[in-house]
C-alpha positions in Angstrom: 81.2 246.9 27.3 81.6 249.7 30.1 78.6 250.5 31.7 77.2 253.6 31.5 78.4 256.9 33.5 74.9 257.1 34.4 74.5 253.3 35.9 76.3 255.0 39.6 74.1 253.2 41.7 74.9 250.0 40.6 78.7 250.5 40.9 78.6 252.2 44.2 76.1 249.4 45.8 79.2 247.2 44.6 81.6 249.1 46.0 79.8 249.1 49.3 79.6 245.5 49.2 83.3 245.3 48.4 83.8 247.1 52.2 81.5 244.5 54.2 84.4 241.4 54.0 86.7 239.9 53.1 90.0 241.8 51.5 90.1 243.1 47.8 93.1 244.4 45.8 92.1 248.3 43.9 95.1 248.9 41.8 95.6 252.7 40.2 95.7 253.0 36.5 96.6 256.5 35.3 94.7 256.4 31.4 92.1 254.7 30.0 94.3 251.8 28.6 95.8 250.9 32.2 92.5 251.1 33.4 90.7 249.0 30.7 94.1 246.6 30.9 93.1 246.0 34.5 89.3 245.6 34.7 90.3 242.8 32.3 92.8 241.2 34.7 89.9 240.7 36.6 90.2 243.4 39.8 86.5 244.3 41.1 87.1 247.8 41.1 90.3 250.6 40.5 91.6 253.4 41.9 93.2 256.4 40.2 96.2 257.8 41.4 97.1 261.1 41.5 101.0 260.3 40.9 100.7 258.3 38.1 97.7 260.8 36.8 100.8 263.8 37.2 103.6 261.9 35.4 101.5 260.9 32.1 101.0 264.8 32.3 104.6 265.9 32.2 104.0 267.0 36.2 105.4 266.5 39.7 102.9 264.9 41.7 100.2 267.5 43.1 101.0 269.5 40.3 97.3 269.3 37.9 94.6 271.0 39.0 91.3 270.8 39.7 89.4 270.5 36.6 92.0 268.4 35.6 91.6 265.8 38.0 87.3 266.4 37.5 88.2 265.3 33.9 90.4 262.8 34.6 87.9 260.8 36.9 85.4 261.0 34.8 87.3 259.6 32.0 88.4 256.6 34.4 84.6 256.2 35.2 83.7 255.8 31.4 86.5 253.2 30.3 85.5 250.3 32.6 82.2 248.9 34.0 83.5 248.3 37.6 83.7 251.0 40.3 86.4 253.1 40.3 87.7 255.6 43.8 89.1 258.9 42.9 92.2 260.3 44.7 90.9 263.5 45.5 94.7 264.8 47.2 93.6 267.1 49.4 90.4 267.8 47.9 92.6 271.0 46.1 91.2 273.3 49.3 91.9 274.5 52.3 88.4 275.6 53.6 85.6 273.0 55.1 83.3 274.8 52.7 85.4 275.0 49.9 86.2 271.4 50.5 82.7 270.7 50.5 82.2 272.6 47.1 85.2 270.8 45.5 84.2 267.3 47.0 80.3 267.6 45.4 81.7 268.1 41.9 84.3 265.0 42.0 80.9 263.0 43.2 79.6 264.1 40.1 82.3 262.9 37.9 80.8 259.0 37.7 83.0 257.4 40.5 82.1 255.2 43.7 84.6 256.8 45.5 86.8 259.1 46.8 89.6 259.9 49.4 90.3 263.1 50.7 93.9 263.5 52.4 95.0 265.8 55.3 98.0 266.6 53.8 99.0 270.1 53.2 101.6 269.9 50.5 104.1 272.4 53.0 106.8 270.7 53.6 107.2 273.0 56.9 103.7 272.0 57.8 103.1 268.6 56.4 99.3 268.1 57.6 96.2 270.3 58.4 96.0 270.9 62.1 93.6 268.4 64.2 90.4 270.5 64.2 91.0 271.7 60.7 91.3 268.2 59.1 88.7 266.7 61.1 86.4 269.7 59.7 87.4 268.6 56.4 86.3 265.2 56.2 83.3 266.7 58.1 82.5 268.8 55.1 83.2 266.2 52.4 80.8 263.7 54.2 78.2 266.7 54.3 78.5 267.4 50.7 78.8 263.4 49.8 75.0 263.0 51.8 73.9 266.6 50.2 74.1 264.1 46.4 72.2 261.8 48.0 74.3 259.0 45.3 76.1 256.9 48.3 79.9 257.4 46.8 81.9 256.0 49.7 84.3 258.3 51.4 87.6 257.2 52.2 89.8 259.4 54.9 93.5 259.1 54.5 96.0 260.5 57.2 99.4 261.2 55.7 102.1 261.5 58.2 103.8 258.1 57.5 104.4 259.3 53.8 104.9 263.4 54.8 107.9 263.0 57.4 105.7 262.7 60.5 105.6 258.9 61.4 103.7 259.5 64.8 101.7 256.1 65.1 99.7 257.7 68.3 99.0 261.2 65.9 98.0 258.7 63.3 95.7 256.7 64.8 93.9 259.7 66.8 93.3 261.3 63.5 91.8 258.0 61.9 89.4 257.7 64.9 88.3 261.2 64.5 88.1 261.0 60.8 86.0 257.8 61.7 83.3 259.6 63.5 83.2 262.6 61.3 81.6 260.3 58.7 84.4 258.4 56.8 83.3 255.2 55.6 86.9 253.9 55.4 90.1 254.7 56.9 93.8 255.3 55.3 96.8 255.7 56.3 99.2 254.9 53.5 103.2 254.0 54.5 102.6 251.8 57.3 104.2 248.5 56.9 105.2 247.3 60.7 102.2 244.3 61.0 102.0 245.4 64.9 101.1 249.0 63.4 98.6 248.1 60.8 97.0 246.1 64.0 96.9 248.8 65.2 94.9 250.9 62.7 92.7 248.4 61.9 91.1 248.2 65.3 91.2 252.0 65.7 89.0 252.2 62.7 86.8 249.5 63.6 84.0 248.9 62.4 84.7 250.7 59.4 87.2 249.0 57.0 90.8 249.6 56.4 93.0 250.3 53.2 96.4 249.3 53.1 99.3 251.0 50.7 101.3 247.5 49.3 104.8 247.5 49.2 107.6 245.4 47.5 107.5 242.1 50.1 103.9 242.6 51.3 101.3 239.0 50.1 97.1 240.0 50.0 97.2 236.6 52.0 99.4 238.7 55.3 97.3 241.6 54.9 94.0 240.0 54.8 94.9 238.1 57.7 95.8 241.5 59.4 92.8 242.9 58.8 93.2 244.6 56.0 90.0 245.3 54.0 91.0 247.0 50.6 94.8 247.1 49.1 96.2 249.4 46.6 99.3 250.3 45.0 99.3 254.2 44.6 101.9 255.6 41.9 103.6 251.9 42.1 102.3 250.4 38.9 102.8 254.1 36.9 106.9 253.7 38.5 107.0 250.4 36.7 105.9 251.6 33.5 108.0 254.3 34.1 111.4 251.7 35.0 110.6 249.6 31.8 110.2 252.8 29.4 113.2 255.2 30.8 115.4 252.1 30.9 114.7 251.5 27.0 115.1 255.0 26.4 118.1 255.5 28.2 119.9 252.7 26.7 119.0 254.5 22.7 120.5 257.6 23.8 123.0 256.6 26.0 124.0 253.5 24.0 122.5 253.3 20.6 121.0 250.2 21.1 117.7 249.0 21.2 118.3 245.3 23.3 115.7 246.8 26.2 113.3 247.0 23.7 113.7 242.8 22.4 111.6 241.9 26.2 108.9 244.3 25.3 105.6 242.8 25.0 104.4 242.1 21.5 102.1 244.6 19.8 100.1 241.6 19.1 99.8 240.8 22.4 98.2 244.2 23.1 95.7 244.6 20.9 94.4 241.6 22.1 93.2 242.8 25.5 91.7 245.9 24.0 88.7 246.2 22.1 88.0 248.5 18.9 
């Protein structure tokens, strides 16, 4: 049975104690079901994603707003008993201070932790300047220690993923982000293994996520230093491939053959309860 929303300290001690060693997978479920389907695959702890979280809404990624993603982590939080990190985007603010505001109500919302991008959503402009996204996670660490609950903040820099694949930008930023109070450091769309070196001794002590890609093993990344590993929108694009290809073929085609692999309703029920 999931825990209650009201048992935080116990899932954010675990989700510290994830951080200390060794390397863990967080993949992103987008509802309830993914998220319940997973907990009982066995992964210590989850992550939403705000990609998948967009599609299941009819929306381009970046598109919800604000009190929809407040409602969506906390109805993450409530379907499982393990920790769950919330991606916060770009914490849906400009402003340090409004950042701050926005950052204390997600902590609110039941999960361990959350990551706070400096990512602009301008193409033009891709990410926040230096100062100003350094300020940022200044403010989200601030409001974090102002709820006194220990959710663990997790820093991403976006330019690998934003059309600014400056390794040297990338790594300065993740240092700074580092001593502005992140407790972990991420900078998704680096795959080069000399790269991700890289990162993870910039960051050190604090420990490193790594975005997963089509080719990538937990054993490499592990043994690159690699402390957490998730998939972002990846699993919601797979559910995606096996339901528009079905689709497709019934409007396209008029036949149903996609649907003969699906996976038994049987089979379903089974790993849900209720």
């Amino acid at each position: 049975m999931p825990q209650s929303p009201f048992d935080l300290a116990s899932r954010v001690r675990e989700f510290r104690r994830l951080h200390e060693s060794g390397c863990f997978v967080i993949p992103n479920p987008w509802d309830p079901g993914t998220a319940a389907a997973l907990e009982r695959l066995g992964f210590p702890a989850l992550a939403t994603t705000s990609a998948g979280f967009a599609w299941s809404r009819g929306r381009r990624d970046g598109a919800v707003s604000l009190e929809e993603a407040l409602a969506h982590f906390a109805e993450i939080a409530r379907a499982v008993s393990v920790p769950v990190n919330a991606d916060f985007e770009g914490a849906f603010a400009v402003e340090p201070e409004r950042v701050a505001e926005n950052v204390a109500r997600a902590g609110g919302t039941g999960v361990a932790g959350l990551s706070v991008e400096d990512s602009t959503g301008d193409e033009a402009e891709p990410l926040f300047p230096f100062d100003l996204a350094v300020e940022r996670v200044r403010a989200a660490r601030a409001a974090i220690d102002a709820l006194g609950t220990g959710v663990l903040l997790t820093a991403r820099s976006e330019g690998f993923i934003r059309g600014r694949p400056d390794l040297a930008e990338t790594l300065r930023r993740l240092r700074a982000f580092s001593e502005a109070g992140a407790d972990c450091l991420y900078a998704p769309g680096i795959r080069e293994r000399a790269d991700l070196e890289q990162v993870v001794r910039a960051a050190a002590p604090k420990p490193v996520n790594v975005l997963a890609w089509d080719g990538a093993t937990v054993a490499d990344l592990a043994r690159i230093g690699a402390r957490r590993i998730s998939v972002g929108g990846s699993l919601a694009r797979a559910a995606w491939t096996g339901f528009l290809a079905a689709a497709e073929e019934i409007a396209q085609r008029g036949t149903f053959t996609t649907l003969g692999g699906a996976v038994p309703g049987s089979a379903l029920n089974g790993r849900f309860a209720g």
